[in-house]
N, C-alpha and C positions, 0 to 999 in steps of 0.2 A: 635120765629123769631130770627135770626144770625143777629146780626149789623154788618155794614163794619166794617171793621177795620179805626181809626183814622188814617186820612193824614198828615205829613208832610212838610209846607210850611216853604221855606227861604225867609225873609222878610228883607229886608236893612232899617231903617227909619232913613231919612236925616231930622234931627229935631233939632233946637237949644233952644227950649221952655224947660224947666225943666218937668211945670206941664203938656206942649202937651204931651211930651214923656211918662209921666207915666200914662194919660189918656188914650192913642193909646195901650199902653201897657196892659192894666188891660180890655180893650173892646178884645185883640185879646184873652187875658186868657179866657173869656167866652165861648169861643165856643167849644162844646161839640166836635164836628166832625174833628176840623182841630188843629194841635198843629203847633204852630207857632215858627220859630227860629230865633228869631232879632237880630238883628246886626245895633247898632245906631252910627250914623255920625252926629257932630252939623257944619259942612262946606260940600260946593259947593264939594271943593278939597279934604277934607277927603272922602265924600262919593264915588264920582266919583273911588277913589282909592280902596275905599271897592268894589264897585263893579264889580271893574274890577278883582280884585282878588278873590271873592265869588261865583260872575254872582250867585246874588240871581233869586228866582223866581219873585217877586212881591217888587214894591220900593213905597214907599210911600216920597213924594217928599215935604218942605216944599218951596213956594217961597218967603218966608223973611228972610236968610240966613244973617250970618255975613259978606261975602265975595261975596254974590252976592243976586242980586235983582228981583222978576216980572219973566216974560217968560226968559229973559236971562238964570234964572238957568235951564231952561228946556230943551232952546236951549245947551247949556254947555253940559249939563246929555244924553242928547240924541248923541249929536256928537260923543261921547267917550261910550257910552256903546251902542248903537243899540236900535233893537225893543223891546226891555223887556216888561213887563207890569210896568208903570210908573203911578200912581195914586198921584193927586198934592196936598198939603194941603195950602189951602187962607184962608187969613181970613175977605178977601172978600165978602160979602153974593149978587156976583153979576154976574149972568147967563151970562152975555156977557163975560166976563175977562174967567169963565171955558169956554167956547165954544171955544172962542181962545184958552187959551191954548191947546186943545185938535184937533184943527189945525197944533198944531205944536208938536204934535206927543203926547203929554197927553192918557193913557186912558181911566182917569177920571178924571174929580175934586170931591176933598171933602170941603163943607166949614166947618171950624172947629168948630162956633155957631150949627152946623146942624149936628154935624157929628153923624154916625147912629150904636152909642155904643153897643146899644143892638145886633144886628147882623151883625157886621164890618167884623166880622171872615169870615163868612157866605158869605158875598157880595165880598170878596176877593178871596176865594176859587172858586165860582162860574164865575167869568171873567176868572181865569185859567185856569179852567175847558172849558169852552168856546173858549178860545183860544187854545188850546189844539184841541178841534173837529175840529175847522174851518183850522188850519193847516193840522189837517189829511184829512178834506173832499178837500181842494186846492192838497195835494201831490196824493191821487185819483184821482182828474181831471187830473194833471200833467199824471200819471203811464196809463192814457186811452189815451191821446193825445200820446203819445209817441209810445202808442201798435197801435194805427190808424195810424202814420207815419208810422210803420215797414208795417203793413198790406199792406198799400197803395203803398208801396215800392217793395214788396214781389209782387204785384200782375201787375207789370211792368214789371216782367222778366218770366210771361206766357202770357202777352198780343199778340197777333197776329202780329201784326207789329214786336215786340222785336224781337219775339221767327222766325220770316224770317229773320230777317238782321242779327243776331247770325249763324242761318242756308247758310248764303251768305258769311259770314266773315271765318265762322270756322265749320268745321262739327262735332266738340264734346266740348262741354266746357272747356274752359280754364284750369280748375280746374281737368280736367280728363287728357287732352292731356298732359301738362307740370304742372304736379304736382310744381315739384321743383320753377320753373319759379312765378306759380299764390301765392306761398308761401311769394317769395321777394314780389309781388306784394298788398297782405295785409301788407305784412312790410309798405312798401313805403305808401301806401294810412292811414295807422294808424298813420306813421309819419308826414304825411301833415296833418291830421285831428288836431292832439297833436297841432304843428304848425302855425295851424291858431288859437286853443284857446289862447296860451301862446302869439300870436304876436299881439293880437286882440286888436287894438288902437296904438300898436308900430310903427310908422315911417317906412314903406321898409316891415314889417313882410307881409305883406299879397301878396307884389312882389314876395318875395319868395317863398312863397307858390304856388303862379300860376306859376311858375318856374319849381318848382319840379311837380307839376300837368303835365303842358306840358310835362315834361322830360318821365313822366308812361305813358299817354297818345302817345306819339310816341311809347313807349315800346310795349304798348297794340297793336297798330297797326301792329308793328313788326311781333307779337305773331300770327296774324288774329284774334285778339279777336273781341269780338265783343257789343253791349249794354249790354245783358245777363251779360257776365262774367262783366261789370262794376259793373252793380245791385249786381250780388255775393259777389263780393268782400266788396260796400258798405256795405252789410246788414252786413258779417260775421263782419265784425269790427264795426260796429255798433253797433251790440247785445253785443259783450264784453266789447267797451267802456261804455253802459251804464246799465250794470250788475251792482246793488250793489253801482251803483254811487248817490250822493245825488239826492234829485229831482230836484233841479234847474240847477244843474249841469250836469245832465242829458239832460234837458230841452236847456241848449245852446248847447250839443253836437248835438243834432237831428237840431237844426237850422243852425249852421258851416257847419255840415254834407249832409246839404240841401243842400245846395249851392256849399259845392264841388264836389259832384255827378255828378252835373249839367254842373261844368267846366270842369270836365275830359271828361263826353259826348261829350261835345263841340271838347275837343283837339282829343279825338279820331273821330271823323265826322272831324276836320280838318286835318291828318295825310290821311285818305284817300281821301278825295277830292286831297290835293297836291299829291298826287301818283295815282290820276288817276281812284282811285276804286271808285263805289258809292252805 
C-alpha cells in the first residue's frame, strides 16, 4: 500500500510561555502525516505582523499576551488578518470563556492543562482539511446559483410574450440588424454594470448609473429594439464578466446585474410609452 505523501502546514504560534512554545512544538513534531512550519510570535503586534506577511495556514493564538489580554487579543488578530483558522490557547479550563471566544471568530479553543499532545498535529490538519471542503462545497453552491440565474435569464428571451414584443419592436435582432450599433451597446451596459460595483455605497454612484442606463435605454428604443435584444445583451456580458471571476465576486456581479436588467427594461417600456408605441 502507497502512503500519501506528507502535508505541509504553515503554522504562526503567538506564544510568550517559553515552556508552552516548546511543548506546542515537540506535540506538532509528532505527527507522522503532517510537517509543520512555525513561525513564533511572543506579542499581540509581533504576531499580527507575522501574519500579515506569511498568511500562514493555521494560528494558534495565546490569550495572555504581554501587550494584550482575554478576547481582546482575539478581537485585535481577527480585525487585521480575516478568516484564517485561529485556534486559542487559555489557560482557563473553563467551557464558557472558549465558547465565547469562538463567538468572536475563535475556531477553537485549546486549554493548555488539556491540550491534546498526542495528536495536536492530527486535529490541526483535520479542521483544514475541513475548511478546505466546506469552502469548496459553498463555491459549488455559488457556481449552481449563478448557472440557474443565467438559465433562468436565458429562458426569458424565448418566452412567448418576449419573443412577440421583440417581433412588434424589431423584425430581426438587434444583434443581426446593426451589428456595429449592439457592439457599443455591450460596451455601454458592461460599463454601467463595472459602475454600479465600483460605486456601490458611493454617494451619487448609483444616479449615475441610472443615468447612463436611461441614456442606452432611449438608445435601444431608437434602434426598435426590443426586450429580447436587452436579455442579449445582458447575458453576453454577464457570461464574461463572471468567466474566471472569484465566486463571491461573481456572486455580487449576477445580483448588480439583476437589477440592472430590470432598470433598462424599465427605461426602454418608458422611451416607448413617451413615443406613443406600446
Amino acid at each position: 500500500m502507497v502512503l500519501p505523501k506528507p502535508v505541509t502546514i504553515r503554522l504562526l504560534l503567538i506564544e510568550d510561555s517559553p515552556s508552552d512554545i516548546v511543548l506546542i512544538q515537540a506535540s506538532l513534531a509528532e505527527s507522522k502525516r503532517t510537517r509543520f512550519q512555525v513561525e513564533t510570535a511572543e506579542t499581540l503586534e509581533d504576531g499580527i505582523a507575522a501574519a500579515l506577511a506569511t498568511r500562514p495556514e493555521v494560528v494558534l493564538l495565546d490569550l495572555g499576551l504581554p501587550d494584550s489580554d482575554g478576547l481582546e487579543s482575539l478581537i485585535r488578530f481577527r480585525q487585521q488578518y480575516g478568516d484564517g483558522l485561529v485556534f486559542v490557547l487559555t489557560g482557563l479550563d473553563d467551557d464558557d470563556s472558549g465558547f465565547q471566544a469562538i463567538e468572536y471568530g475563535a475556531t477553537d479553543y485549546l486549554v493548555k492543562s488539556r491540550l491534546p499532545t498526542a495528536f495536536l498535529g492530527r486535529m490541526l490538519r483535520y479542521a483544514l482539511e475541513r475548511r478546505r471542503l466546506e469552502r469548496e462545497l459553498e463555491q459549488r453552491r455559488q457556481r449552481q446559483r449563478q448557472e440557474s440565474e443565467v438559465r433562468r435569464v436565458e429562458s426569458l428571451s424565448t418566452a412567448p410574450n418576449t419573443a412577440t414584443a421583440a417581433r412588434i419592436y424589431s423584425g430581426r435582432p438587434l444583434r443581426e440588424s446593426h451589428p456595429t450599433e449592439f457592439q457599443q451597446v455591450l460596451a455601454d451596459y458592461r460599463s454601467g454594470l463595472n459602475g454600479r460595483m465600483l460605486d456601490n455605497g458611493v454617494a451619487g454612484g448609483q444616479d449615475l448609473t441610472a443615468s447612463a442606463m436611461r441614456d442606452l435605454g432611449n438608445r435601444l428604443g431608437y434602434l426598435r429594439a426590443g426586450p429580447r435584444d436587452v436579455i442579449d445583451a445582458h447575458l453576453l456580458v454577464l457570461k464574461e464578466v463572471i468567466e474566471g471571476a472569484p465566486t463571491l465576486r461573481a456572486q455580487v456581479y449576477l445580483e448588480e446585474a439583476r437589477t440592472l436588467v430590470l432598470e433598462l427594461m424599465g427605461y426602454l417600456a418608458d422611451y416607448y410609452r413617451h413615443h406613443g408605441l406600446r
